[in-house]
Backbone as XML, in Angstrom:
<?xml version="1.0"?>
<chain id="A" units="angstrom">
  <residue number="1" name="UNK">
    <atom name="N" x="-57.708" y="-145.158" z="172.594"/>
    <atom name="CA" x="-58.279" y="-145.460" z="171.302"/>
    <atom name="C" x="-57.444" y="-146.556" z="170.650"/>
  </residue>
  <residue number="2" name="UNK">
    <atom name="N" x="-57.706" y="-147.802" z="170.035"/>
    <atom name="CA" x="-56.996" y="-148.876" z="169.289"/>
    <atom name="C" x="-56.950" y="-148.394" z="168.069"/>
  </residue>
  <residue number="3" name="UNK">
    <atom name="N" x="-55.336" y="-149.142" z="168.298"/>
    <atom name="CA" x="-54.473" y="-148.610" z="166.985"/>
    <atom name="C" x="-55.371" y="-148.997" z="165.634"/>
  </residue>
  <residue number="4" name="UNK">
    <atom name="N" x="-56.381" y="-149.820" z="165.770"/>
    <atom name="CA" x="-57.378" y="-149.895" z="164.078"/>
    <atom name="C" x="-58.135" y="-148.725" z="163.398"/>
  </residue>
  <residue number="5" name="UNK">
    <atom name="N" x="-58.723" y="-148.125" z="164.802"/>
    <atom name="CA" x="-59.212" y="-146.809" z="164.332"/>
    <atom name="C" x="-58.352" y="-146.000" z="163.531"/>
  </residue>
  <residue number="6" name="UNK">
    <atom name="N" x="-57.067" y="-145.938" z="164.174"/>
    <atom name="CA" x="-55.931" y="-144.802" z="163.552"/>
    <atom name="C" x="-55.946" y="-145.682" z="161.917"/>
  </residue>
  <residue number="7" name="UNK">
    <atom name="N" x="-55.279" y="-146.515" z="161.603"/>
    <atom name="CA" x="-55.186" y="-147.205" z="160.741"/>
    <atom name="C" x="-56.151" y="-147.100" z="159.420"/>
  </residue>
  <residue number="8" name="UNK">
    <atom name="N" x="-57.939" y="-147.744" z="159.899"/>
    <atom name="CA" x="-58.546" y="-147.054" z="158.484"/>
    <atom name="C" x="-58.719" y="-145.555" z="158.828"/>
  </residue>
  <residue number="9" name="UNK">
    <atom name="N" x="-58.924" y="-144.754" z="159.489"/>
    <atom name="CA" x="-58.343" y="-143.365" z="159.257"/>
    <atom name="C" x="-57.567" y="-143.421" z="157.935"/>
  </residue>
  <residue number="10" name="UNK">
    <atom name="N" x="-56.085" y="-143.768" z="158.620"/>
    <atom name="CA" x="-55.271" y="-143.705" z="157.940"/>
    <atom name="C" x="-55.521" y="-143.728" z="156.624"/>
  </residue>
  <residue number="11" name="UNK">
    <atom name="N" x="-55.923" y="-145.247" z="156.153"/>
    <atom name="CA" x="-56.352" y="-145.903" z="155.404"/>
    <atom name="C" x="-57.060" y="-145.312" z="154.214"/>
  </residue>
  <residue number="12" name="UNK">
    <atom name="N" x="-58.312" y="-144.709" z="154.888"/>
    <atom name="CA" x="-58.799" y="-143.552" z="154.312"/>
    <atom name="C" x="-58.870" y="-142.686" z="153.763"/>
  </residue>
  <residue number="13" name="UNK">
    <atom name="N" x="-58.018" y="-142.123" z="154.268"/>
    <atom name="CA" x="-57.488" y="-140.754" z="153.905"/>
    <atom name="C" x="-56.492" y="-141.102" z="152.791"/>
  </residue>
  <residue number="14" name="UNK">
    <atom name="N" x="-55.589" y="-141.708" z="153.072"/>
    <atom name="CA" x="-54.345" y="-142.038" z="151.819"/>
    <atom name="C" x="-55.299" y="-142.638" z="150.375"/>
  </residue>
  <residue number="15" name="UNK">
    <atom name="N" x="-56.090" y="-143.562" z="150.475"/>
    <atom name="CA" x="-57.379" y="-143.813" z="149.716"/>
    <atom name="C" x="-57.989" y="-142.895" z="148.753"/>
  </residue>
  <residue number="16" name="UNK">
    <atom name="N" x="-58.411" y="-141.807" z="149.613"/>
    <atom name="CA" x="-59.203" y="-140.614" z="148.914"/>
    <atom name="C" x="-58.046" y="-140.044" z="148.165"/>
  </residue>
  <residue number="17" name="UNK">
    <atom name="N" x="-56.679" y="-139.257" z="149.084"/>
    <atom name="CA" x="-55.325" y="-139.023" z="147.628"/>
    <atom name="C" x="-55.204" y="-139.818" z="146.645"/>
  </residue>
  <residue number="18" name="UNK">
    <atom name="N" x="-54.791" y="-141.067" z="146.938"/>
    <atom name="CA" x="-54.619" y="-141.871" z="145.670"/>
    <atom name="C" x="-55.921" y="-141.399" z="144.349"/>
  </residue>
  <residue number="19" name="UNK">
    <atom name="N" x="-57.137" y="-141.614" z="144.816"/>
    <atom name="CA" x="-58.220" y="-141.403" z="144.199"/>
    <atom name="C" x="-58.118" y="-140.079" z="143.506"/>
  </residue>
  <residue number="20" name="UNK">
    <atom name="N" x="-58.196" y="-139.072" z="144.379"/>
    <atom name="CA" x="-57.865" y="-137.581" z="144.182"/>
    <atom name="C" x="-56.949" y="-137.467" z="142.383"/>
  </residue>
  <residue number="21" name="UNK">
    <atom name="N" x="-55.683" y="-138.040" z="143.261"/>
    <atom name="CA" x="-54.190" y="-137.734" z="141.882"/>
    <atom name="C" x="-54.829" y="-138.416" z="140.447"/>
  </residue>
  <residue number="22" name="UNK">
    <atom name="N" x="-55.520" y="-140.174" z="140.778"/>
    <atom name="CA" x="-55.478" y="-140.552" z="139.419"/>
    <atom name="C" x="-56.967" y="-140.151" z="139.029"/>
  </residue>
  <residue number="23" name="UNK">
    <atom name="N" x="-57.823" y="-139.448" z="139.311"/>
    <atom name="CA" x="-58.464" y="-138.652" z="138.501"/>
    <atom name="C" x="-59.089" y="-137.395" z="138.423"/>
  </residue>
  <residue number="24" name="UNK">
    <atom name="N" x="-58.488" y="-136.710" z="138.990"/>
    <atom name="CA" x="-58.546" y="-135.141" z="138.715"/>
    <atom name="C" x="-57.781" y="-134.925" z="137.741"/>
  </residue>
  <residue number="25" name="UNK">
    <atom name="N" x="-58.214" y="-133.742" z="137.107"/>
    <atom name="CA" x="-56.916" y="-133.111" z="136.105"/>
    <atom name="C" x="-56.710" y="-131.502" z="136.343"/>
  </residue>
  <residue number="26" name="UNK">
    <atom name="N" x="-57.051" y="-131.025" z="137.766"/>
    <atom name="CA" x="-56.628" y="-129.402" z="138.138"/>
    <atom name="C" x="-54.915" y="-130.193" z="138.992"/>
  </residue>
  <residue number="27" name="UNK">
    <atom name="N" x="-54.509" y="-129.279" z="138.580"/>
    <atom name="CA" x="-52.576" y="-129.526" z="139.216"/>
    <atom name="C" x="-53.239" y="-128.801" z="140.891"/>
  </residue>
  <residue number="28" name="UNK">
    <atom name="N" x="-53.829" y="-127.978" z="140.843"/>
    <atom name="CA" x="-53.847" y="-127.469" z="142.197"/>
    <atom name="C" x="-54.593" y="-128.766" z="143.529"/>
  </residue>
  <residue number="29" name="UNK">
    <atom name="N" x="-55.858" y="-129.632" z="142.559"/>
    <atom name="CA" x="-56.215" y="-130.370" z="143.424"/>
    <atom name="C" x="-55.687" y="-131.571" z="143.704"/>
  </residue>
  <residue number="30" name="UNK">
    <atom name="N" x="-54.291" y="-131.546" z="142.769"/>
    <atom name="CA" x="-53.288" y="-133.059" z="142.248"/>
    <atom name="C" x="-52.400" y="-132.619" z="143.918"/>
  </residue>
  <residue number="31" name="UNK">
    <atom name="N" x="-51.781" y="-131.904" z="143.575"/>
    <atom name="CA" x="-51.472" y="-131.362" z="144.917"/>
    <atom name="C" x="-51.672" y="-131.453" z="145.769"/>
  </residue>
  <residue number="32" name="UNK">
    <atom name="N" x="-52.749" y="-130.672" z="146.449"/>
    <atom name="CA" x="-53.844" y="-131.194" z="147.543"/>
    <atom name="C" x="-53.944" y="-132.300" z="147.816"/>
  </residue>
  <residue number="33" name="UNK">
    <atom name="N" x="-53.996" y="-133.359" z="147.023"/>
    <atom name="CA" x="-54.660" y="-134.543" z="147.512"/>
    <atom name="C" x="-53.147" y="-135.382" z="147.315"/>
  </residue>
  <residue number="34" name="UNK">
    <atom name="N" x="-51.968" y="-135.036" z="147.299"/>
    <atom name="CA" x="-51.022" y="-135.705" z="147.403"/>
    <atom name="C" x="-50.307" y="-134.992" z="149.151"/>
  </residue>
  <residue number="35" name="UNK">
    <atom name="N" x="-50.735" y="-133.867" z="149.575"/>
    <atom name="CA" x="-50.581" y="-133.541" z="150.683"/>
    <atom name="C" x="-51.222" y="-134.618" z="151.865"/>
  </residue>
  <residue number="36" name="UNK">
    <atom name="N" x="-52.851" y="-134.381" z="151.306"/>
    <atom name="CA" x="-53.559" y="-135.634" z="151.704"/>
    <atom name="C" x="-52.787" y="-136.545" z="152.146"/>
  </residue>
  <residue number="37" name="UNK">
    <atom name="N" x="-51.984" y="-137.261" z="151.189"/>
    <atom name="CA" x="-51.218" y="-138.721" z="151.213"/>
    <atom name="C" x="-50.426" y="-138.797" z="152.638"/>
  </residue>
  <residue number="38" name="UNK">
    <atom name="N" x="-49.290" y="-137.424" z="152.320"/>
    <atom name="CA" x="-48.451" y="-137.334" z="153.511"/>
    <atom name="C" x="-48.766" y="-137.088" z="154.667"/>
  </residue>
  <residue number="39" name="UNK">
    <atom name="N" x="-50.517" y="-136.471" z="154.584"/>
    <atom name="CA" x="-50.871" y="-136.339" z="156.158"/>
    <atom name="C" x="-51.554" y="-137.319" z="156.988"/>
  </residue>
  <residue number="40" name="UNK">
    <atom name="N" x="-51.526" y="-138.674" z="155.981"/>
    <atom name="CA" x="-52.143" y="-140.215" z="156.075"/>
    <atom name="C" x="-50.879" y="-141.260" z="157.009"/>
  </residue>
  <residue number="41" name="UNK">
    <atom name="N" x="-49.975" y="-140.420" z="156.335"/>
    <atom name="CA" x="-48.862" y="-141.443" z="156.432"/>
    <atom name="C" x="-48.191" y="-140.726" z="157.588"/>
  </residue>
  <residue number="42" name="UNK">
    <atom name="N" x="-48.798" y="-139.394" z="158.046"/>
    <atom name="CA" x="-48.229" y="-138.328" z="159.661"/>
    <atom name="C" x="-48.665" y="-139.590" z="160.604"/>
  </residue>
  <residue number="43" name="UNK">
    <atom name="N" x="-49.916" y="-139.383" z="160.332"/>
    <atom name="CA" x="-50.943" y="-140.087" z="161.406"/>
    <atom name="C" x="-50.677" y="-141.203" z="161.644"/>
  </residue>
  <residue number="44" name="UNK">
    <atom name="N" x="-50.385" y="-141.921" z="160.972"/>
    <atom name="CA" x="-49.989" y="-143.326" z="161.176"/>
    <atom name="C" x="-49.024" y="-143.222" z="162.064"/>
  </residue>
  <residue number="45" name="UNK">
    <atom name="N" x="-47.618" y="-142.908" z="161.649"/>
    <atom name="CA" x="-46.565" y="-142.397" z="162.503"/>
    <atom name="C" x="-46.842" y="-142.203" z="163.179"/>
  </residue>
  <residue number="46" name="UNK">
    <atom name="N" x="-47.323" y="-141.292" z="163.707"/>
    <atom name="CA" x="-47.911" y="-140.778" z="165.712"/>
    <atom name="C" x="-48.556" y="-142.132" z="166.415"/>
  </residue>
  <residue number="47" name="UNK">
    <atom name="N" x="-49.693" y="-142.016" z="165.307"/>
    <atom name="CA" x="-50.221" y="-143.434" z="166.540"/>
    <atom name="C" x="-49.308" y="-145.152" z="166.756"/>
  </residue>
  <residue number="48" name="UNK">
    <atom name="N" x="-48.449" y="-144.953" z="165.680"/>
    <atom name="CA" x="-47.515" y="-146.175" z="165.919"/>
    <atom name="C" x="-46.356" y="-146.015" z="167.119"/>
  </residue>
  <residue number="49" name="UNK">
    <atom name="N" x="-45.789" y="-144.832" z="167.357"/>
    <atom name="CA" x="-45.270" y="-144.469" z="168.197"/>
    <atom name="C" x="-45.981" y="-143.879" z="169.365"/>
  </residue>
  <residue number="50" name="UNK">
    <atom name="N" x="-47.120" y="-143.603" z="169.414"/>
    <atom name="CA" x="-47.607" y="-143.822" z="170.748"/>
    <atom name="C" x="-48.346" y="-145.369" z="171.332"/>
  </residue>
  <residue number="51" name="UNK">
    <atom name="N" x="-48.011" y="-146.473" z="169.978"/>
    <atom name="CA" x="-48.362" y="-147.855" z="170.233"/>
    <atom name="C" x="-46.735" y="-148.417" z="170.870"/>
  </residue>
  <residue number="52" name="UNK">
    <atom name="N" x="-46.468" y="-147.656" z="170.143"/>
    <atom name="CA" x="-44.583" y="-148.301" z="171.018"/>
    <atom name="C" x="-44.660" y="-147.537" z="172.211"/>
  </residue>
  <residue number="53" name="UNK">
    <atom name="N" x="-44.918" y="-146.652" z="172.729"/>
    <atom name="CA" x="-44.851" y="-145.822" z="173.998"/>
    <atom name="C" x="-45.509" y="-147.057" z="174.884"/>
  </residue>
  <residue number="54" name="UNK">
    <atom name="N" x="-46.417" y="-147.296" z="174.924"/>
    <atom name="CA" x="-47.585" y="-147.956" z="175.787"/>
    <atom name="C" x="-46.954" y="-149.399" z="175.988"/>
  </residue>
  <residue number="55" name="UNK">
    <atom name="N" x="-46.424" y="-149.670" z="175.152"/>
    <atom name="CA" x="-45.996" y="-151.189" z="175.028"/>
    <atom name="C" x="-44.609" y="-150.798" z="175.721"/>
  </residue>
  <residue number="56" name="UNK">
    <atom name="N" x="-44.103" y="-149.860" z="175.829"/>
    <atom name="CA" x="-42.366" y="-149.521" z="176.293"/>
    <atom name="C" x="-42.945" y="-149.399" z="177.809"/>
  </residue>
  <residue number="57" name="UNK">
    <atom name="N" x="-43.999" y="-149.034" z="178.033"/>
    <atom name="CA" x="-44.584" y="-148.278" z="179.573"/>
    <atom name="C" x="-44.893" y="-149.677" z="180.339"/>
  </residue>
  <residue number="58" name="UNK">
    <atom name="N" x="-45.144" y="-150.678" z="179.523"/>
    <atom name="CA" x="-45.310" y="-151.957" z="180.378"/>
    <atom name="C" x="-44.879" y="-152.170" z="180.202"/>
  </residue>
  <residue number="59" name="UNK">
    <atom name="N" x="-43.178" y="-152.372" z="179.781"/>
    <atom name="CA" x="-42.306" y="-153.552" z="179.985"/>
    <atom name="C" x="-41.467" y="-152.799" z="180.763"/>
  </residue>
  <residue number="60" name="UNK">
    <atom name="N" x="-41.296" y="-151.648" z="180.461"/>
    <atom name="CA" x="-39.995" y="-150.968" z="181.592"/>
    <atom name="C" x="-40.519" y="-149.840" z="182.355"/>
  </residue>
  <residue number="61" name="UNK">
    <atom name="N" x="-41.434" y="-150.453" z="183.422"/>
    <atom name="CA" x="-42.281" y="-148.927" z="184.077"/>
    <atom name="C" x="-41.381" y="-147.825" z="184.347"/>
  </residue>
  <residue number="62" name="UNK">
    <atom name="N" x="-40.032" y="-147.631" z="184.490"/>
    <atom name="CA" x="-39.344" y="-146.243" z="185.006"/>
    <atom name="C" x="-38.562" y="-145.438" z="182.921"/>
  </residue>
  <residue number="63" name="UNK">
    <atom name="N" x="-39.183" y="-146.055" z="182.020"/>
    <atom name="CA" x="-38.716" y="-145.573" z="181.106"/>
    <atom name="C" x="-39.116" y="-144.513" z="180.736"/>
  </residue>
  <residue number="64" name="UNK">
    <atom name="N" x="-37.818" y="-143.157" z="180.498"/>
    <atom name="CA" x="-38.045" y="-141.698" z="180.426"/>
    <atom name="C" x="-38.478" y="-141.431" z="179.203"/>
  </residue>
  <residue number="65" name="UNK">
    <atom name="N" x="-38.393" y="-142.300" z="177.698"/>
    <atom name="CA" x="-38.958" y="-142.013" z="176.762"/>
    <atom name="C" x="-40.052" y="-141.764" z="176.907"/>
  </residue>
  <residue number="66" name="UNK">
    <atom name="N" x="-40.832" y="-140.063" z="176.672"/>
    <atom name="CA" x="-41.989" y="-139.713" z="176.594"/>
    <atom name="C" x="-42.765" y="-139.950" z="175.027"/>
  </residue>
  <residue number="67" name="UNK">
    <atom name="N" x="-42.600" y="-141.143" z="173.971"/>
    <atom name="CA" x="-43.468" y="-140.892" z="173.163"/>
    <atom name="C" x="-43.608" y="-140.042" z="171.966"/>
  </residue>
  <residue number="68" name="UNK">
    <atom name="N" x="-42.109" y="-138.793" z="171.979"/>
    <atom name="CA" x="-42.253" y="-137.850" z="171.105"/>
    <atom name="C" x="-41.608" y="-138.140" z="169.631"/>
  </residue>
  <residue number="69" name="UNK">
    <atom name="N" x="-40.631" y="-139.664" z="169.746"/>
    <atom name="CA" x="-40.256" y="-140.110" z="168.957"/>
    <atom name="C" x="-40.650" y="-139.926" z="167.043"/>
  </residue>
  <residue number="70" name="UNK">
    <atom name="N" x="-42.010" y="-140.532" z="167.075"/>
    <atom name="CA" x="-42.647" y="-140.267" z="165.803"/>
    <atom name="C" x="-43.303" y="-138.758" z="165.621"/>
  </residue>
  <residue number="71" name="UNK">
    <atom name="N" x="-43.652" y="-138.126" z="166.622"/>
    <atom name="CA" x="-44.329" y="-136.561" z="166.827"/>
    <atom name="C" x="-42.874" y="-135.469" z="166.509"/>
  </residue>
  <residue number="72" name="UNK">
    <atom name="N" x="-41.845" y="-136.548" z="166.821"/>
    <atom name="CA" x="-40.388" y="-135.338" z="166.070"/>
    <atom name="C" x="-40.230" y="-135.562" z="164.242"/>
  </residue>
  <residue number="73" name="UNK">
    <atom name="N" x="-40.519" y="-136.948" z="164.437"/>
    <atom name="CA" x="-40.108" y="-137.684" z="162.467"/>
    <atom name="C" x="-41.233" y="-136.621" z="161.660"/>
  </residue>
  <residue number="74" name="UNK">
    <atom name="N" x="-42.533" y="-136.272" z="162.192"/>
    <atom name="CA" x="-43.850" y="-135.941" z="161.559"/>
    <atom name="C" x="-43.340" y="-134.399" z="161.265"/>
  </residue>
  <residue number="75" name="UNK">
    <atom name="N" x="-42.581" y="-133.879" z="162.344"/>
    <atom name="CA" x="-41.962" y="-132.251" z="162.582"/>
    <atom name="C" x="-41.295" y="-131.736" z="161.235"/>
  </residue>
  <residue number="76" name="UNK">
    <atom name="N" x="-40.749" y="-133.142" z="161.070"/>
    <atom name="CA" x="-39.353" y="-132.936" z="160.090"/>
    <atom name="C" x="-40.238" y="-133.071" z="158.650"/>
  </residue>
  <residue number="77" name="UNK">
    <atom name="N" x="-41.051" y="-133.902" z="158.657"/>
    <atom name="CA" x="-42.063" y="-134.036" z="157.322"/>
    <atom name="C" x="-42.498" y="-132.877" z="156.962"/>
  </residue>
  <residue number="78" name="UNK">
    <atom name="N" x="-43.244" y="-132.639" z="158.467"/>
    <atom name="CA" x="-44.087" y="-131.539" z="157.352"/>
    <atom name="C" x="-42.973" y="-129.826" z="157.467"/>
  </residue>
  <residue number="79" name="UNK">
    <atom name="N" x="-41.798" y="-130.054" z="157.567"/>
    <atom name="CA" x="-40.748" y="-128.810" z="156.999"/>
    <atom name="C" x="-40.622" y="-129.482" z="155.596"/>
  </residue>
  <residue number="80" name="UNK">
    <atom name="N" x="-40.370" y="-130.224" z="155.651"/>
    <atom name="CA" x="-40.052" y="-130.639" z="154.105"/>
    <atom name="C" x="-41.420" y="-130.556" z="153.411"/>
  </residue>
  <residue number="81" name="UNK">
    <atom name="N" x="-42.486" y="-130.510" z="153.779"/>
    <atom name="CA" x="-43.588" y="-130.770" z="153.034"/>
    <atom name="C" x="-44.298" y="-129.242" z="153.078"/>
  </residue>
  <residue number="82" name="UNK">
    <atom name="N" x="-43.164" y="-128.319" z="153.559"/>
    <atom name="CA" x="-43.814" y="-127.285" z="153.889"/>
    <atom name="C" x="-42.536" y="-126.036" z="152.680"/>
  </residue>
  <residue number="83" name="UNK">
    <atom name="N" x="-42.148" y="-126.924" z="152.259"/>
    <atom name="CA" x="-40.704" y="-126.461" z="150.833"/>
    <atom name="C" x="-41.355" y="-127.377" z="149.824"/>
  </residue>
  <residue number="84" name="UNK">
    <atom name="N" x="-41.911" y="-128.336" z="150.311"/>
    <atom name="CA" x="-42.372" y="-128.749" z="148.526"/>
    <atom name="C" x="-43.737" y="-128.104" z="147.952"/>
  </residue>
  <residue number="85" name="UNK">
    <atom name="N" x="-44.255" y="-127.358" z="149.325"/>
    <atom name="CA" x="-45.284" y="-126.852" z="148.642"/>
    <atom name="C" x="-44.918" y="-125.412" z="148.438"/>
  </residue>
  <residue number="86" name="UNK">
    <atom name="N" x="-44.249" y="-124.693" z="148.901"/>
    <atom name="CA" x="-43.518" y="-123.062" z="148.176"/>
    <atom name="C" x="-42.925" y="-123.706" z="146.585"/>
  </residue>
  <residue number="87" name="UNK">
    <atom name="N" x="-42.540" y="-125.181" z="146.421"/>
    <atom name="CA" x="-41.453" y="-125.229" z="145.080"/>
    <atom name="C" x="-42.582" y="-125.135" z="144.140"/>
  </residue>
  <residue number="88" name="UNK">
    <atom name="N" x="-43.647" y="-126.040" z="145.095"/>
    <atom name="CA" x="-44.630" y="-126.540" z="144.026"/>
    <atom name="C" x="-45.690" y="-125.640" z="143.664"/>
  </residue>
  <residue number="89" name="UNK">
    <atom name="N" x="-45.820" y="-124.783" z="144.172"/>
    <atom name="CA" x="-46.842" y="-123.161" z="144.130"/>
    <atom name="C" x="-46.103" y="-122.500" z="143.034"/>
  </residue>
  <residue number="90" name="UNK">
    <atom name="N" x="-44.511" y="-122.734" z="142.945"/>
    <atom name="CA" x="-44.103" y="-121.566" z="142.429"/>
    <atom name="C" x="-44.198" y="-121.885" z="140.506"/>
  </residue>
  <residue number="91" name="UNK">
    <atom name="N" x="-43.951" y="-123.521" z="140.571"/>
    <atom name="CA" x="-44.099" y="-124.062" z="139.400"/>
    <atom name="C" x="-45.730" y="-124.075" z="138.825"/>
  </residue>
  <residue number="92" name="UNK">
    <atom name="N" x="-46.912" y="-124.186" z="139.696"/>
    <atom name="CA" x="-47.834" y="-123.923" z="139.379"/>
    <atom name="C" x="-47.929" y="-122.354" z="139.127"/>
  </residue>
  <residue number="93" name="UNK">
    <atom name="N" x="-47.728" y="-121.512" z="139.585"/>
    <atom name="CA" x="-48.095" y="-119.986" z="139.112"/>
    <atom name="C" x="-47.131" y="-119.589" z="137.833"/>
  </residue>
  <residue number="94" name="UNK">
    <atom name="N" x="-46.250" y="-120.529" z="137.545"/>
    <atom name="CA" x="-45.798" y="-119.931" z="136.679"/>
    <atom name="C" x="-45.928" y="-120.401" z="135.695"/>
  </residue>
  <residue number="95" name="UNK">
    <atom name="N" x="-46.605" y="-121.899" z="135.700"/>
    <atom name="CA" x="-47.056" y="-122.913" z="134.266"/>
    <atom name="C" x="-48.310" y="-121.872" z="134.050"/>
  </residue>
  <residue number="96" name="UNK">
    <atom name="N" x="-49.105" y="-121.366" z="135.178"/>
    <atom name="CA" x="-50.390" y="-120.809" z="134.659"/>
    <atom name="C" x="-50.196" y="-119.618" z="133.791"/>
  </residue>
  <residue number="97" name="UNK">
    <atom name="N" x="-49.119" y="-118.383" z="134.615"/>
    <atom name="CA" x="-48.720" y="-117.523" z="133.639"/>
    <atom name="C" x="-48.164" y="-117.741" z="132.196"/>
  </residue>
  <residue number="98" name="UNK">
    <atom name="N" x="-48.079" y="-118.682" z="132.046"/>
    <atom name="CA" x="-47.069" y="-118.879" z="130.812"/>
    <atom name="C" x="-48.775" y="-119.742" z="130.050"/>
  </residue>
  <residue number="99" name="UNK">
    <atom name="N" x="-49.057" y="-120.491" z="130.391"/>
    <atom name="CA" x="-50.034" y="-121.523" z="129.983"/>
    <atom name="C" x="-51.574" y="-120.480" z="129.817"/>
  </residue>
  <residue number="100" name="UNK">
    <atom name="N" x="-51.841" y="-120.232" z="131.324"/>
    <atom name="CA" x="-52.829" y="-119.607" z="130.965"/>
    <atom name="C" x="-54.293" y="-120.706" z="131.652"/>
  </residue>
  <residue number="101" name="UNK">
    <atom name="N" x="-53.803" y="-121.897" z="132.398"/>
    <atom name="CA" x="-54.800" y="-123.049" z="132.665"/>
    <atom name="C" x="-53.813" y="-123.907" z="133.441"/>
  </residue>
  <residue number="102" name="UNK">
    <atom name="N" x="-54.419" y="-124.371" z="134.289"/>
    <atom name="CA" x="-53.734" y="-125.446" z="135.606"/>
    <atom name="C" x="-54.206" y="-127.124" z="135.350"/>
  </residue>
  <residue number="103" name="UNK">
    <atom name="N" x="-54.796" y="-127.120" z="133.508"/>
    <atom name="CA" x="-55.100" y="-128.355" z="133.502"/>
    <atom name="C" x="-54.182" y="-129.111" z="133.160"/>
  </residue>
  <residue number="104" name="UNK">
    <atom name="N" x="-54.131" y="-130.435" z="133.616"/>
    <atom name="CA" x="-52.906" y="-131.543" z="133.020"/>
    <atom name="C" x="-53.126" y="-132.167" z="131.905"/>
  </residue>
  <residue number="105" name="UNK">
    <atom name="N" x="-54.421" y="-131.880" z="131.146"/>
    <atom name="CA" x="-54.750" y="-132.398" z="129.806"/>
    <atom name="C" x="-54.161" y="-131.437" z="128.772"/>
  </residue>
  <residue number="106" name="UNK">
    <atom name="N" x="-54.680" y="-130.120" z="129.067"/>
    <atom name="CA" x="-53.451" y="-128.726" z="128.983"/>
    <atom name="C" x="-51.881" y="-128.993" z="128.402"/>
  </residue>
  <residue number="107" name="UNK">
    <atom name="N" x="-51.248" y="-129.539" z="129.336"/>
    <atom name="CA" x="-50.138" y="-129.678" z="129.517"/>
    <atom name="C" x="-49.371" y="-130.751" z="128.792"/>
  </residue>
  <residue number="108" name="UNK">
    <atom name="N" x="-50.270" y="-131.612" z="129.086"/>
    <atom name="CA" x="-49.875" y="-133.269" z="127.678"/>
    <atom name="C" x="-49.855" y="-132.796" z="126.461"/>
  </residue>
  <residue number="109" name="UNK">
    <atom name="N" x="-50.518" y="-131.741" z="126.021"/>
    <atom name="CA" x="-50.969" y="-131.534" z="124.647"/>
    <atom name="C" x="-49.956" y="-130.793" z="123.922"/>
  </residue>
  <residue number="110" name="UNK">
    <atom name="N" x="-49.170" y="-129.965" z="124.993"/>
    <atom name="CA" x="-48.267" y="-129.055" z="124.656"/>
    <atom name="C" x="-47.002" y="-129.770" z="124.250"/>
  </residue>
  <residue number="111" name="UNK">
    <atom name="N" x="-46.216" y="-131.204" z="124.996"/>
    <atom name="CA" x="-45.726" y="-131.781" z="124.124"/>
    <atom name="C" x="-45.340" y="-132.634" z="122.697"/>
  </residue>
  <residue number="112" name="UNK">
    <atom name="N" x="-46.769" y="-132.376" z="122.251"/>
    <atom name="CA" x="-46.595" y="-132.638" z="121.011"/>
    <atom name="C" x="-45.992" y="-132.381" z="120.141"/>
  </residue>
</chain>
């Protein structure tokens, strides 16, 4: 498959988050669609490193790098992306208990 497909994929998807964050106002779907982002920017990663694999496979046919290069960086993302969403659950359940609403219009208002 050419690396363009991966790309507007990519493209796409990071597109619809951006879209998602600047106009929703539920924190739960602000969220969501900022997960979105990071799983735009996984994909990319993989298929760029399996574009370096292919390109490493014809220039040095006996090279033992199998490719897992960016499929380890993506590992490490989504642990971290897998603690920002326990931090970020915990701050949402507890703005709601206290608030009573998960809206961000909600929430502006309260600093007044």
């Amino acid at each position: 498959m050419p690396i363009n497909l991966y790309i507007f994929v990519s493209l796409a998807l990071f597109a619809i988050g951006v879209i998602g964050v600047l106009t929703r106002r539920n924190v739960i779907i602000i969220f969501m669609c900022i997960e979105l982002m990071l799983n735009a920017v996984n994909l990319l990663l993989v298929a760029f490193s399996k574009m370096h694999l292919a390109e490493m496979a014809a220039k040095l046919p006996g090279a033992t790098n199998n490719g897992v290069d960016g499929q380890l960086f993506v590992f490490f993302i989504m642990v971290v992306a897998a603690a920002e969403v326990t931090v970020g659950l915990a701050i949402i359940v507890m703005m709601y208990r206290n608030v009573h609403s998960v809206d961000v219009n909600f929430l502006n208002r309260l600093k007044n």
